[in-house]
PDB file of N, CA, C and O in Angstrom:
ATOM      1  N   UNK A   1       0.843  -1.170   0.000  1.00  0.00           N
ATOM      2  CA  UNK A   1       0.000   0.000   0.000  1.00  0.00           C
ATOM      3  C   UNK A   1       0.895   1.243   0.000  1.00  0.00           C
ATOM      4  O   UNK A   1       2.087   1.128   0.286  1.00  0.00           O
ATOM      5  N   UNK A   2       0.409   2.312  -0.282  1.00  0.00           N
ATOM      6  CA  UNK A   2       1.212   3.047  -1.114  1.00  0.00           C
ATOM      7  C   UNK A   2       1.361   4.590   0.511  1.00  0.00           C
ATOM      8  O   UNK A   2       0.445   4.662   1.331  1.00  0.00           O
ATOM      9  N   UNK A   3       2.035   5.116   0.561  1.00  0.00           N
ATOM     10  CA  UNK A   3       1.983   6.013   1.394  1.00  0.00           C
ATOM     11  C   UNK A   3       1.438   7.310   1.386  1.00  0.00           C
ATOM     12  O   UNK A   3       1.388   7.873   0.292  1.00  0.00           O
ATOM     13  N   UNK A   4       1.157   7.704   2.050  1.00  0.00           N
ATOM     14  CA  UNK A   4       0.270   9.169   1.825  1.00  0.00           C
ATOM     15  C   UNK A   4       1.380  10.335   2.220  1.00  0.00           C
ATOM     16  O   UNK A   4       1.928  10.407   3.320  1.00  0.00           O
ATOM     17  N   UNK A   5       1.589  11.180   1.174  1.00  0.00           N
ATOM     18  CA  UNK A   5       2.696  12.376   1.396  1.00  0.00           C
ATOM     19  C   UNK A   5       1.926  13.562   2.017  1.00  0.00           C
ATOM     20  O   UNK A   5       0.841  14.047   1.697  1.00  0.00           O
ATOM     21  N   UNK A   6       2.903  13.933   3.118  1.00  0.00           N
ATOM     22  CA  UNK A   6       1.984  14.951   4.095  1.00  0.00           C
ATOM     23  C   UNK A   6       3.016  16.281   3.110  1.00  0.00           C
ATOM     24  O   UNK A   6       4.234  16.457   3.151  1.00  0.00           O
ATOM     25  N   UNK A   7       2.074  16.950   2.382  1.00  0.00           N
ATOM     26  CA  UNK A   7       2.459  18.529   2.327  1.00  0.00           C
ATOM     27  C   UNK A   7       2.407  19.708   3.412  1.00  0.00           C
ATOM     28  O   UNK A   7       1.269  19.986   3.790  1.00  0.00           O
ATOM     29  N   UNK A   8       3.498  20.475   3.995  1.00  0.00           N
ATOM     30  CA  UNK A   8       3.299  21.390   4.946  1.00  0.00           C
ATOM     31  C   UNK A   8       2.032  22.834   4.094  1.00  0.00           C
ATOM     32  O   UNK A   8       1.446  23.685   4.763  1.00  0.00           O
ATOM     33  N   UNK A   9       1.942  22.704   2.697  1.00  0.00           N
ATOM     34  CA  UNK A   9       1.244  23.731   2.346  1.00  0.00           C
ATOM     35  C   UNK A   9      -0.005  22.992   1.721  1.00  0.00           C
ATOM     36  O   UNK A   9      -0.218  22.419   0.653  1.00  0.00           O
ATOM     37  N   UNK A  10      -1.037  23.368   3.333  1.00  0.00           N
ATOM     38  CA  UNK A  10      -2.819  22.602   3.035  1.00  0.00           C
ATOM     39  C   UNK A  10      -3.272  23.494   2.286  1.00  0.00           C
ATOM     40  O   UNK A  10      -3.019  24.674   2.043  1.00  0.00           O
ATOM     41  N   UNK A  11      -3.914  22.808   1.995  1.00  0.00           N
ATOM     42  CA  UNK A  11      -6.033  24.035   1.593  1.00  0.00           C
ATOM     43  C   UNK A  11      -6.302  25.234   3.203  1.00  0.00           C
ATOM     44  O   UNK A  11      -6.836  26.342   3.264  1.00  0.00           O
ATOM     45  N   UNK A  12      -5.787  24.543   4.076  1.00  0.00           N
ATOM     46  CA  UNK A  12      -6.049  25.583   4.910  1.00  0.00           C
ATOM     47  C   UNK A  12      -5.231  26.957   5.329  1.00  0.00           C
ATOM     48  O   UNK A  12      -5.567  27.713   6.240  1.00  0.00           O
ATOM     49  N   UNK A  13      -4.188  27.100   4.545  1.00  0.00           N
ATOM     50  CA  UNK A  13      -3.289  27.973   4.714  1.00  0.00           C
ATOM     51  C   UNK A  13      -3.157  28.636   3.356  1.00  0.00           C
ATOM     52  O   UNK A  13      -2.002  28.571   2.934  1.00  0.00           O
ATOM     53  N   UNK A  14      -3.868  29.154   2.683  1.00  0.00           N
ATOM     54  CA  UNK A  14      -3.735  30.023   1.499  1.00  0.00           C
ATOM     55  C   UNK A  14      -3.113  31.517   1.641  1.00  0.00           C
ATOM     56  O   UNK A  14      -2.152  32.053   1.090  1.00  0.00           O
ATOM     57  N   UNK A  15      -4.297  32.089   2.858  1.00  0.00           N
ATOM     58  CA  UNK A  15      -3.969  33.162   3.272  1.00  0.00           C
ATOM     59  C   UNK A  15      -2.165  33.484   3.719  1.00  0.00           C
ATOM     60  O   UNK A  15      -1.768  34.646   3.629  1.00  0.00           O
ATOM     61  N   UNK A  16      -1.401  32.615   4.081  1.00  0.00           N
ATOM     62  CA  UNK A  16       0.084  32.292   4.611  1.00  0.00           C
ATOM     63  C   UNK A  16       0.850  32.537   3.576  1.00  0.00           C
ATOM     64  O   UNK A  16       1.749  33.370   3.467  1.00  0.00           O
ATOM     65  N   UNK A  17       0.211  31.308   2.361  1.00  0.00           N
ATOM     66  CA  UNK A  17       0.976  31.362   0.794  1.00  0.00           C
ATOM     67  C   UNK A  17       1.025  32.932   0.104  1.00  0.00           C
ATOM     68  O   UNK A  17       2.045  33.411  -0.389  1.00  0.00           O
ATOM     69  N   UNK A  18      -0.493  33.728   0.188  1.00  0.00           N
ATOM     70  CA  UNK A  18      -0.618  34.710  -0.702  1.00  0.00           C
ATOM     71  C   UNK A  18       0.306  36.037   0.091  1.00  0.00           C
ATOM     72  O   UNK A  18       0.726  37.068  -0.435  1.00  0.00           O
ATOM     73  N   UNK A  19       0.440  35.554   1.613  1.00  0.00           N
ATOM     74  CA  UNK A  19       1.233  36.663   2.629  1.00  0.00           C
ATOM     75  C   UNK A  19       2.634  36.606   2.157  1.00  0.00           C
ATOM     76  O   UNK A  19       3.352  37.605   2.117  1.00  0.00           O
ATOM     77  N   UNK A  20       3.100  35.156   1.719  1.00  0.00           N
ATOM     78  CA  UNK A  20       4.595  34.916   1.826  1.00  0.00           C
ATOM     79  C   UNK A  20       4.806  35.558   0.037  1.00  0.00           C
ATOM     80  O   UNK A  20       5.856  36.176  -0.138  1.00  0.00           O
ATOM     81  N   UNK A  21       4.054  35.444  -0.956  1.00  0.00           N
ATOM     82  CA  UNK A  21       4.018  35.752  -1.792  1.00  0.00           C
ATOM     83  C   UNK A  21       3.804  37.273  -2.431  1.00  0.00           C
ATOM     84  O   UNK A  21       4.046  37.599  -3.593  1.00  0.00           O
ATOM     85  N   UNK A  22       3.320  38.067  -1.434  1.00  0.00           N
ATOM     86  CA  UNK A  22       3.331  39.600  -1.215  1.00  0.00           C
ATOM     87  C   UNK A  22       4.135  39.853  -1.021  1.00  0.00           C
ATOM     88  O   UNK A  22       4.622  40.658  -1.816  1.00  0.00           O
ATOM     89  N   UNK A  23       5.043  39.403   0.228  1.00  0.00           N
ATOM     90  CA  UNK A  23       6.346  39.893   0.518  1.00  0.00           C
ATOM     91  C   UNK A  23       7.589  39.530  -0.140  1.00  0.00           C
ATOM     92  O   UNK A  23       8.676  40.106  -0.090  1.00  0.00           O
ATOM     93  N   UNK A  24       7.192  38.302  -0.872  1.00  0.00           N
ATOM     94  CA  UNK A  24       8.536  38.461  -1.781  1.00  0.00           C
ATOM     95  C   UNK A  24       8.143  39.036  -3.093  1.00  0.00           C
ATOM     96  O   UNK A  24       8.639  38.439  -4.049  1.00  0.00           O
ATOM     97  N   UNK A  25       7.463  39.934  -3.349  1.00  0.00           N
ATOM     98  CA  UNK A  25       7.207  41.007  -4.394  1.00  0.00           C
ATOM     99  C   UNK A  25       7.681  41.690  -3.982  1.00  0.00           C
ATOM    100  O   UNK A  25       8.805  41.891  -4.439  1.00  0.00           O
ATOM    101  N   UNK A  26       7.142  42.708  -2.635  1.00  0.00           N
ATOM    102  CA  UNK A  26       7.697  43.486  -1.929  1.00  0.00           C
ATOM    103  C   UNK A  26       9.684  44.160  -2.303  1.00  0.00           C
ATOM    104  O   UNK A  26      10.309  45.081  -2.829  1.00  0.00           O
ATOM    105  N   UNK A  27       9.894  42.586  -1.396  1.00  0.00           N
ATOM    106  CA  UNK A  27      11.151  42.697  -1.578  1.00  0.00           C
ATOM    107  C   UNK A  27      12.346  42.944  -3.103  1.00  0.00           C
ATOM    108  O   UNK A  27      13.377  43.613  -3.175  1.00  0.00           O
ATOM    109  N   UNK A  28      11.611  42.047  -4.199  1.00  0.00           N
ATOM    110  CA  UNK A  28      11.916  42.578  -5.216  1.00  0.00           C
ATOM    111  C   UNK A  28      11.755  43.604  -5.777  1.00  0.00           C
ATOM    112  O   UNK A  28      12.479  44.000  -6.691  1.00  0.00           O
ATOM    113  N   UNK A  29      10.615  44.304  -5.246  1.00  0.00           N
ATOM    114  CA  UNK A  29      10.106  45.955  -6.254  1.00  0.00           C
ATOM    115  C   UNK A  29      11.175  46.698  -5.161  1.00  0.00           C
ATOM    116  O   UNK A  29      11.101  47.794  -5.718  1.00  0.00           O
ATOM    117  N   UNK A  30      11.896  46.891  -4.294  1.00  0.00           N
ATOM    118  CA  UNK A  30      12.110  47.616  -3.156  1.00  0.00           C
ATOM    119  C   UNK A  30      13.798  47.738  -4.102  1.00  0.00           C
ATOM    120  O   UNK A  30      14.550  48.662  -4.411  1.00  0.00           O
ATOM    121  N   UNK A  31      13.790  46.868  -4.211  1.00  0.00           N
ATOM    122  CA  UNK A  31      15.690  46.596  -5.221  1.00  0.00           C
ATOM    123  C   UNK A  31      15.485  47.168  -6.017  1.00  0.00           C
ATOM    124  O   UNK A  31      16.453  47.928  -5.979  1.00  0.00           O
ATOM    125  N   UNK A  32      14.494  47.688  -7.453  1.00  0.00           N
ATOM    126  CA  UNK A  32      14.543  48.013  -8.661  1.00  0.00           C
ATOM    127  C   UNK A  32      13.594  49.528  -8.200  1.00  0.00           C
ATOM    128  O   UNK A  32      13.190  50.071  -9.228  1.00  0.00           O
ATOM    129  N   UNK A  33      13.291  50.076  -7.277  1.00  0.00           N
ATOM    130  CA  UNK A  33      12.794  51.419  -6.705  1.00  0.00           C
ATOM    131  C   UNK A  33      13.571  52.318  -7.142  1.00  0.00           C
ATOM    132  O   UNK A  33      12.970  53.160  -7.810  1.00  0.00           O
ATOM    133  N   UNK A  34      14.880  52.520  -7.019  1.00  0.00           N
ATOM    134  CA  UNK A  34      15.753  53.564  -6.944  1.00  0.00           C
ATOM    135  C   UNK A  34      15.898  53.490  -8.866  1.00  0.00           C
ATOM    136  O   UNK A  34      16.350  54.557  -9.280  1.00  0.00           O
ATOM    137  N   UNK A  35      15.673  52.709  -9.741  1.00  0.00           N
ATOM    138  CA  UNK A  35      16.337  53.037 -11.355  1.00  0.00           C
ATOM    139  C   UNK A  35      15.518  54.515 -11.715  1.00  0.00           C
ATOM    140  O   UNK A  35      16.002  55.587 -12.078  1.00  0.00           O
ATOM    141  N   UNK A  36      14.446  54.229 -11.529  1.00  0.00           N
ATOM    142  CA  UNK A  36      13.955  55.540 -12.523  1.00  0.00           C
ATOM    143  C   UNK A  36      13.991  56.646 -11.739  1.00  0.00           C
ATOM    144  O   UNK A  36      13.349  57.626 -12.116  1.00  0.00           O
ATOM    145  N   UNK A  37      14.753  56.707 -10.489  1.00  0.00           N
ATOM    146  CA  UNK A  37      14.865  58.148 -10.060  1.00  0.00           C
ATOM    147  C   UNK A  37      16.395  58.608  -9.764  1.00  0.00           C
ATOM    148  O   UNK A  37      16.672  59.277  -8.768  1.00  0.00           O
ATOM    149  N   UNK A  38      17.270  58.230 -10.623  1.00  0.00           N
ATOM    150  CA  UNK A  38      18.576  58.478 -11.447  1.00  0.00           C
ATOM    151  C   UNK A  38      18.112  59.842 -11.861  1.00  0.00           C
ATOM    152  O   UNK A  38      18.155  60.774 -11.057  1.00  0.00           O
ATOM    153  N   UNK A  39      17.650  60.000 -13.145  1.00  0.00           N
ATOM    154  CA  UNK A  39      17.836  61.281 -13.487  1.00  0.00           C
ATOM    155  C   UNK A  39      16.717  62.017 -12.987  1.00  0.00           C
ATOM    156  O   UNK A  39      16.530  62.764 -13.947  1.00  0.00           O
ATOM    157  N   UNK A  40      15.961  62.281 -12.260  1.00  0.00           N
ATOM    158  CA  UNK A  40      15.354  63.426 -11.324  1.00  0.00           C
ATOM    159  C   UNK A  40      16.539  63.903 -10.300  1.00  0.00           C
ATOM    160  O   UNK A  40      16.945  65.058 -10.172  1.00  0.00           O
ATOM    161  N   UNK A  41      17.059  62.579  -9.506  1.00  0.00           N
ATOM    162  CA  UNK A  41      18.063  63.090  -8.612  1.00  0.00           C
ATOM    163  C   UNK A  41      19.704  63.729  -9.086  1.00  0.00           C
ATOM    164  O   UNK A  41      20.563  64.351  -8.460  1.00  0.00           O
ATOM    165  N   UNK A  42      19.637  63.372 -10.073  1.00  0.00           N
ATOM    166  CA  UNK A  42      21.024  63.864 -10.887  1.00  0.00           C
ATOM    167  C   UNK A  42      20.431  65.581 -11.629  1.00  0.00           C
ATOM    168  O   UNK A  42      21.328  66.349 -11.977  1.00  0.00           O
ATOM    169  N   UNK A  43      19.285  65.935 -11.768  1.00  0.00           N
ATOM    170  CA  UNK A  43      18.807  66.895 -12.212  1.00  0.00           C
ATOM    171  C   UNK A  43      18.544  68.000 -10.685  1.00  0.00           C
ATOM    172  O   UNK A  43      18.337  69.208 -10.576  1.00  0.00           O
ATOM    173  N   UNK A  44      18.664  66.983  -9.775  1.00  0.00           N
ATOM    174  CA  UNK A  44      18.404  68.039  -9.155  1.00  0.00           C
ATOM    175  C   UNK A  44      19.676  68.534  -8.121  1.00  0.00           C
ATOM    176  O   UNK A  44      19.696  69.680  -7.673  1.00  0.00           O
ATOM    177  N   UNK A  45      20.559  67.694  -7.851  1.00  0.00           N
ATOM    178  CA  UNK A  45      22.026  67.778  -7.276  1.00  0.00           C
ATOM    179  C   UNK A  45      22.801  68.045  -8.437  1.00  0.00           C
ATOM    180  O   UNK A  45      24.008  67.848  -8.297  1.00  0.00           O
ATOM    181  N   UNK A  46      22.378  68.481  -9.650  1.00  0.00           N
ATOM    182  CA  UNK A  46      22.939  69.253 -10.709  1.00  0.00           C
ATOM    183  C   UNK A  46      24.257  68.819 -10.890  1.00  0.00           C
ATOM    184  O   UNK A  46      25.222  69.436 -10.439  1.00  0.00           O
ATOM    185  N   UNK A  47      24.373  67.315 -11.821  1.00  0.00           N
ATOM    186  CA  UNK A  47      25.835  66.473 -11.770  1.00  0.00           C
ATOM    187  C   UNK A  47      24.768  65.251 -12.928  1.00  0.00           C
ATOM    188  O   UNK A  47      23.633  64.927 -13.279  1.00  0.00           O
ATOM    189  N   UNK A  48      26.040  65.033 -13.061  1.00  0.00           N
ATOM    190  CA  UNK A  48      26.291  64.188 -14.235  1.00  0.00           C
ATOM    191  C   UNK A  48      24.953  62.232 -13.616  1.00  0.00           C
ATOM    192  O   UNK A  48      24.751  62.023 -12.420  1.00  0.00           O
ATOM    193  N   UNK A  49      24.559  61.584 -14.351  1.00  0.00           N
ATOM    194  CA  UNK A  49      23.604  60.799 -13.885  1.00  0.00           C
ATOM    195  C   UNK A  49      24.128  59.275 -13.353  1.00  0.00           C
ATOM    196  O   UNK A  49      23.407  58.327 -13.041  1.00  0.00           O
ATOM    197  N   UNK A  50      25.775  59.346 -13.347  1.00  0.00           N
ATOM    198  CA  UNK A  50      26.973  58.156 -13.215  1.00  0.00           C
ATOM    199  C   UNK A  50      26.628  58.915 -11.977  1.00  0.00           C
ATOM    200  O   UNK A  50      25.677  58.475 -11.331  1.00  0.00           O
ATOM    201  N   UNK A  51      27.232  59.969 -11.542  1.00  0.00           N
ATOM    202  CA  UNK A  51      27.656  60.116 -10.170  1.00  0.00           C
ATOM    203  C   UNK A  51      26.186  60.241  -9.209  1.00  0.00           C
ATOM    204  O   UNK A  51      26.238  60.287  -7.980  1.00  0.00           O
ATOM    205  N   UNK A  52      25.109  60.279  -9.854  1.00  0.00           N
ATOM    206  CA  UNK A  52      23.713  60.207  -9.206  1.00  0.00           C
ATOM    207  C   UNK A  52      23.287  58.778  -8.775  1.00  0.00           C
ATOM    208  O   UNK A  52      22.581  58.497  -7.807  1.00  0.00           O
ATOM    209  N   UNK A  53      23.981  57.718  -9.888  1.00  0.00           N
ATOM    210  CA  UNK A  53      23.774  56.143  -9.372  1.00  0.00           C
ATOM    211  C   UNK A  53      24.797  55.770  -8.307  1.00  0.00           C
ATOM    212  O   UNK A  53      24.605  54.970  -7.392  1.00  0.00           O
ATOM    213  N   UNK A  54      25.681  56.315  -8.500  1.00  0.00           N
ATOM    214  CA  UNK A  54      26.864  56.432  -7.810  1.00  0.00           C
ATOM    215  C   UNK A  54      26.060  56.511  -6.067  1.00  0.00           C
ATOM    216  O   UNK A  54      25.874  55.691  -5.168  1.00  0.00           O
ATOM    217  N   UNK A  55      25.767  57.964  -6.269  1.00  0.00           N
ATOM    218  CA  UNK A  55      25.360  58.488  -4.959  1.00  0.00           C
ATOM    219  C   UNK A  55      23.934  57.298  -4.570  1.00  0.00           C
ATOM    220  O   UNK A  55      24.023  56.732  -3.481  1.00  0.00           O
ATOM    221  N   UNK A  56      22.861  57.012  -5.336  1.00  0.00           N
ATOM    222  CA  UNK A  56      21.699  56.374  -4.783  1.00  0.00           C
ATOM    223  C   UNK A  56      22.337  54.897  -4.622  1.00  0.00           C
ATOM    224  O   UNK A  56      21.910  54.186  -3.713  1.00  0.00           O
ATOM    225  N   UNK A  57      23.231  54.477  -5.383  1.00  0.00           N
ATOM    226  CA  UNK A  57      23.814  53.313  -5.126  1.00  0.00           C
ATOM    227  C   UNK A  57      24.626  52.604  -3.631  1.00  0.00           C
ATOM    228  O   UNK A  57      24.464  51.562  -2.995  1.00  0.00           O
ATOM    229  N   UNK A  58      25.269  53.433  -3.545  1.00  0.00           N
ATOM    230  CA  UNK A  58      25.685  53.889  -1.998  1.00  0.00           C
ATOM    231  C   UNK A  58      25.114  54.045  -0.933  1.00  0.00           C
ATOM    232  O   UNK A  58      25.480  53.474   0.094  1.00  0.00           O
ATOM    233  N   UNK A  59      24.156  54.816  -0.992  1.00  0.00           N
ATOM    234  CA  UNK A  59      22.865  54.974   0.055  1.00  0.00           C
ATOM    235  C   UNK A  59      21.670  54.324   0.009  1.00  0.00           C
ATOM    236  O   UNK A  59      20.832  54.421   0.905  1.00  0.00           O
ATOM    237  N   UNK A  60      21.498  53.496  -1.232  1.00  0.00           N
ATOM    238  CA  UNK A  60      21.128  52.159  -1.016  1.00  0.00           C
ATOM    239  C   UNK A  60      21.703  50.961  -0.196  1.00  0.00           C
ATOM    240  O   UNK A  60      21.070  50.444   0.725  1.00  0.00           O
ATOM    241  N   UNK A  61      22.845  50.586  -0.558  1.00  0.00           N
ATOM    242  CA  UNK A  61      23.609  49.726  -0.127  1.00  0.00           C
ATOM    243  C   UNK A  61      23.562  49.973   1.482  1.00  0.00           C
ATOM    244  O   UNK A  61      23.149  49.176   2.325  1.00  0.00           O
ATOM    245  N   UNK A  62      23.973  50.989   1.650  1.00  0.00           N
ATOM    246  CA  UNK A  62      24.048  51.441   3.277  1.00  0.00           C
ATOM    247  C   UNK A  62      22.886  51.124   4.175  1.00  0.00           C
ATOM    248  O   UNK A  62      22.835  50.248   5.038  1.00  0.00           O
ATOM    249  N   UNK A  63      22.122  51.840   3.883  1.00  0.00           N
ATOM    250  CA  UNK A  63      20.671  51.375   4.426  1.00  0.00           C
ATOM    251  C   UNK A  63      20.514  49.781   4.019  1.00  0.00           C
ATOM    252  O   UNK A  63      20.639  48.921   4.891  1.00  0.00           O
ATOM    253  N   UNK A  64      20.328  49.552   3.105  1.00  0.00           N
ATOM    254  CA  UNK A  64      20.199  48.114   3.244  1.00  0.00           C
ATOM    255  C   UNK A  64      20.893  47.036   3.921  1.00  0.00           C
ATOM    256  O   UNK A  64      20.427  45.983   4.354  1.00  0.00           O
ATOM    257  N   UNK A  65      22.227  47.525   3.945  1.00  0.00           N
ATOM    258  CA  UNK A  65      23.034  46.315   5.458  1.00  0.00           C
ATOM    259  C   UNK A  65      22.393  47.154   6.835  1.00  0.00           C
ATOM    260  O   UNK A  65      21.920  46.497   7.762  1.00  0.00           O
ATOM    261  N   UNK A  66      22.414  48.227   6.867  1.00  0.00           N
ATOM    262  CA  UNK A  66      21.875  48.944   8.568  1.00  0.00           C
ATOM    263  C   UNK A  66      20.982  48.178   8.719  1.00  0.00           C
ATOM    264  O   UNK A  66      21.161  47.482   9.718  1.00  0.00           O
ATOM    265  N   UNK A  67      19.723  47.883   7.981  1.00  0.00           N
ATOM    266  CA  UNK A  67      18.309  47.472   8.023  1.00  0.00           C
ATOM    267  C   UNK A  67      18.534  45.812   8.882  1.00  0.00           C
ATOM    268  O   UNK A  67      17.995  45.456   9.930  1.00  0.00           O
ATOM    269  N   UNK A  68      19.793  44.797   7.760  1.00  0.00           N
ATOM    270  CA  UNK A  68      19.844  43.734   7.985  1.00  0.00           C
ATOM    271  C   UNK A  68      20.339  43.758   9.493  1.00  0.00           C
ATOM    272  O   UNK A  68      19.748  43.019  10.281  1.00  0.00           O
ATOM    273  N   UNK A  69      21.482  44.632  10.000  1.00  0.00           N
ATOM    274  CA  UNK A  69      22.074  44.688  11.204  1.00  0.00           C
ATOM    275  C   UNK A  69      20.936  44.591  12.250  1.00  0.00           C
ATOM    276  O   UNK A  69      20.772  43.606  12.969  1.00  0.00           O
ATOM    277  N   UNK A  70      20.193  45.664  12.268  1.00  0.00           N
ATOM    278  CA  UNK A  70      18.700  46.117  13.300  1.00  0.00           C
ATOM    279  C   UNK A  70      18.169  44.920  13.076  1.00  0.00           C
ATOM    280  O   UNK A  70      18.119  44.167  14.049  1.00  0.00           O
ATOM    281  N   UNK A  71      17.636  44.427  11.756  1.00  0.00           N
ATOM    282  CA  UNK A  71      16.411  43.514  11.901  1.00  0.00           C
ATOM    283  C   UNK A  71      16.625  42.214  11.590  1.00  0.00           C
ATOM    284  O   UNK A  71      15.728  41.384  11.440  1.00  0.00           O
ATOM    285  N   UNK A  72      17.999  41.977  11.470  1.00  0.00           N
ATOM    286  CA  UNK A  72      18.576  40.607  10.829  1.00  0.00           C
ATOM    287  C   UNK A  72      18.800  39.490  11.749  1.00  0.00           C
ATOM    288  O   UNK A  72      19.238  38.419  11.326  1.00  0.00           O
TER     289      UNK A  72
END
């Protein structure tokens, strides 16, 4: 007789799946946030749009390990 495979993801936990599945959207749109505001911020610190990725690149990065430090 054949065995019955227990899945940890029931019919009763959808709401869990569609939560865990929000947040890893979340997390991906949060990485690709900063492209299209390159040249507003390079237009407005009046400099070239290398040294504007430069700068959001950096202060991305930063905040993003601080974040992991606090909440990691």
């Amino acid at each position: 007789m054949p065995q019955k495979t227990q899945f940890p993801a029931t019919p009763a936990t959808p709401g869990i799946i569609a939560l865990l599945v929000a947040t890893g959207l979340c997390v991906l749109m949060q990485l690709y946030a900063a492209i299209p505001l390159v040249d507003p911020v390079a237009a407005d610190l009046e400099t070239s749009s290398g040294t504007a990725t430069l700068a959001l690149s950096t202060c991305f990065s930063l905040s993003y390990a601080a974040a992991f430090l606090v909440w990691g």
